[in-house]
N, C-alpha and C positions, 0 to 999 in steps of 0.2 A: 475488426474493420474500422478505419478510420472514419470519423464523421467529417461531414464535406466541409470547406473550408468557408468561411464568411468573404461574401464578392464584397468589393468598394460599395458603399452605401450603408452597412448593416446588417445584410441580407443576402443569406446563402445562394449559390449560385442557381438554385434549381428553388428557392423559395419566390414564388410570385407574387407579387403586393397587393392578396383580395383586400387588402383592410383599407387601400385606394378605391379601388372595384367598389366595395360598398359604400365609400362615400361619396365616389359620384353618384352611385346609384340613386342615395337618400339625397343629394343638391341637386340632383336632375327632378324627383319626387316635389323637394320643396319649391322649387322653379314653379313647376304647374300648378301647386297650388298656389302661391301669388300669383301668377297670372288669372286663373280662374276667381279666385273669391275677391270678392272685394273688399273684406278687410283685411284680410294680409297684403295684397295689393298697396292699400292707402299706409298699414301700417312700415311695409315695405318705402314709399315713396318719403316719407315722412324722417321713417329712421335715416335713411341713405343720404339725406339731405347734411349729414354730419360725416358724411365719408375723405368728402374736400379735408375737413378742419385735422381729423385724426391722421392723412397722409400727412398734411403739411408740419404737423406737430413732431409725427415720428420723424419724416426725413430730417429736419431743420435740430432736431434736440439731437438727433444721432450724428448728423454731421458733427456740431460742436462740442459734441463727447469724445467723437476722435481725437477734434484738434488738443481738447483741453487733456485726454488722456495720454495720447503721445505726448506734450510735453509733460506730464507728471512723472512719466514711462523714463524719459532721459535726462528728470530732474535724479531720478532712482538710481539710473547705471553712472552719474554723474563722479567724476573722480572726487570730488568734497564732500566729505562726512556731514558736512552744515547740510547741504542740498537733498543728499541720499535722505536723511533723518527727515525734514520737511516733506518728503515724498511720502515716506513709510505713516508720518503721523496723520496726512490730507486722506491716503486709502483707508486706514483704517478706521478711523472715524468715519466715514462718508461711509463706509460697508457696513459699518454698527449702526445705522441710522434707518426705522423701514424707510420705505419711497412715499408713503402717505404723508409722513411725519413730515421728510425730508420738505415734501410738498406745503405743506401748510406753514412750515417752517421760513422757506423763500417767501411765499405769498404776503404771508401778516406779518414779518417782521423781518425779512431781509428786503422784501420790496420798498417798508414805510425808510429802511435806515438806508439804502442806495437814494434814493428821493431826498431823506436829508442833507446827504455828503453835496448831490450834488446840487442841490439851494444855497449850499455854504461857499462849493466854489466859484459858483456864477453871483456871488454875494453884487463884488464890482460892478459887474456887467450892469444888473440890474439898477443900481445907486446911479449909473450911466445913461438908464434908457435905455440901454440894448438888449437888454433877453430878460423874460419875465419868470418868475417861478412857479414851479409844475408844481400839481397836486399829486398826492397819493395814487386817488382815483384816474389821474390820467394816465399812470402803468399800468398798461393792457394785462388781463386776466392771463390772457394766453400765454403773453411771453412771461410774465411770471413763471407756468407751467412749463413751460419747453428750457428753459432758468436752472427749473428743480430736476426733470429727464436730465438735462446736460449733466447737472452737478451728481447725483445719484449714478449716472451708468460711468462719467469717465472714472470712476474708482475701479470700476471690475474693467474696463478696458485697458486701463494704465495697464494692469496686473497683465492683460493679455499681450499687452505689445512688450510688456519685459520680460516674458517666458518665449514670448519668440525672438525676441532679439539675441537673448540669452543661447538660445539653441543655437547659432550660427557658430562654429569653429571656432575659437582664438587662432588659429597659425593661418586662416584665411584673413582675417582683419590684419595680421601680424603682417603677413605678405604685403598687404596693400597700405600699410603703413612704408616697408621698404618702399614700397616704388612712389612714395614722395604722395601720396594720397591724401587731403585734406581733412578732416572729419568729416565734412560733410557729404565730399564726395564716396569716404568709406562707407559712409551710409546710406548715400543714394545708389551707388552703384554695386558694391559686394552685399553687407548687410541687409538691406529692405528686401532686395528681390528671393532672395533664399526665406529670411524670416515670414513675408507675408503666407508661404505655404502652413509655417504651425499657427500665424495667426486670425489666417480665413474662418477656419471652420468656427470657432467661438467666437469671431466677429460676427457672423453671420449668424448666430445661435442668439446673441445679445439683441439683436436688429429685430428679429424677430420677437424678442421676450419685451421688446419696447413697444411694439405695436399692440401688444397687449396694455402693458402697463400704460399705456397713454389715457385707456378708460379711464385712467383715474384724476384726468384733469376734471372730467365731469364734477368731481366734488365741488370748483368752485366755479361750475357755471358756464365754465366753456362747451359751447356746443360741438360735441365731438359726437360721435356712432351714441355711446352710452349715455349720454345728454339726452338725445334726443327719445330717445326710445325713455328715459324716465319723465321727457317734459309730457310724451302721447301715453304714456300708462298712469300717469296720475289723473290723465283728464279723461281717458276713458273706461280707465277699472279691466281694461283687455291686457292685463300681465303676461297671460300664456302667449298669447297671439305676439302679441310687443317684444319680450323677453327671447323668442323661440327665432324672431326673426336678428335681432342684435347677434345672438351666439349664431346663427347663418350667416352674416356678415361677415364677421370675424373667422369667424374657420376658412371661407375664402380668401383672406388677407393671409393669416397666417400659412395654412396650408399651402397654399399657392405660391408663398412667397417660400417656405422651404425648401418645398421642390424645385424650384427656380434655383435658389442659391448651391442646392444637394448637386445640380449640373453644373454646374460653374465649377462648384469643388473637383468634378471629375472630371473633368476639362484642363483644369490646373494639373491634377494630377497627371493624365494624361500625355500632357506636354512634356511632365517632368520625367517619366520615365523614355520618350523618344528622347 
């Protein structure tokens, strides 16, 4: 007898998602109790207070991982050996590097040597009277952080958008090279629309893994979700209480945001088979 076939999602057609089921279960749980007690309440109000800074970090570092990944993506498929090789050496390095590192990396010593370069070019200006030179200190912690997200995820995005680019047919590009097609138009109109189906789903897998890893601006200060929750456990010794409500946060960001996306993906699909 045949075992039954895995439906779009993961998940056999006759498998139902209690492992959802119980996690509403346990955030409808946790719900009542912050509402009821008062220190998960306060410790609740307190952490969330960093929910603003960790959206804004994710959206903003993700966005400019795309941009910077697409073009590393089509420095890659580039007809120049010079360009292709610049491409292969920016991924791989950048992939070899953790994200902590990478982070500390930007912050204390690519943030002081950008602040140099540009003291140096606005040298004139200043000798002029017209623009004074910036300090260290007046490069914002954060964009430092969303700096180091950009530079650490476009490596794995490049790689995603050249594995879908890559999927799209040659005799379809070929075609629309005949009929007089510009590059760019090859790739706004044949190209992109066919490739973004192999490169949704681990776009969207990376989006998510960012919302995570943004906890880790916290190391230098930025009040994000995990900031916050370490600035009220240090000062109240309530770690359980603190720590139980951060990883509550986050499992609704993430969770909530893959199932979001897991529809979108079957939506596209969807289309694509009408």
């Amino acid at each position: 007898m045949l075992a039954p076939q895995p439906a779009p999602g993961g998940h056999s057609k006759g498998d139902y998602p209690w492992w959802l089921v119980a996690l509403v279960v346990v955030g409808i749980i946790l719900a009542v109790v912050i509402v009821t007690n008062d220190i998960y309440a306060q410790v609740f109000r307190t952490v969330f207070n960093g929910v603003g800074i960790t959206i804004f970090v994710t959206l903003v570092g993700f966005a400019l991982a795309i941009i910077l990944g697409l073009g590393i993506a089509l420095l890659g498929l580039s007809d120049s050996v010079i360009l292709r090789q610049i491409s292969r050496f920016y991924v791989e390095v950048i992939r070899g590097v953790p994200m902590l590192v990478l982070l500390f990396y930007v912050a204390f010593v690519g943030a002081p040597a950008i602040v140099a370069a540009y003291n140096v070019i606005i040298t004139p200006l200043v000798r002029a009277g017209l623009a004074e030179p910036i300090m260290v200190r007046d490069f914002s912690l954060m964009w430092r952080a969303i700096i180091a997200l950009m530079i650490g995820y476009s490596s794995f995005i490049a790689e995603v958008f050249r594995a879908g680019i890559q999927s799209v047919d040659h005799g379809q590009i070929e075609a629309a090279k005949a009929l007089g097609l510009s590059r760019y138009h090859r790739f706004r109109l044949v190209v992109f629309p066919q490739a973004i189906k192999v490169i949704f789903p681990p776009l969207s897998n990376d989006f998510v893994a960012m919302v995570k890893d943004s906890s880790l601006v916290s190391v230098l200060g930025v009040s994000d979700i995990t900031q916050m929750g370490k600035i009220y456990a240090s000062g109240s010794f309530r770690f359980f209480e603190t720590y139980s409500i951060v990883t509550y946060i986050y499992l609704i960001l993430t969770i909530g945001l893959s199932l979001a996306l897991r529809q979108v993906e079957k939506r596209m699909r969807g289309k694509d088979r009408r």
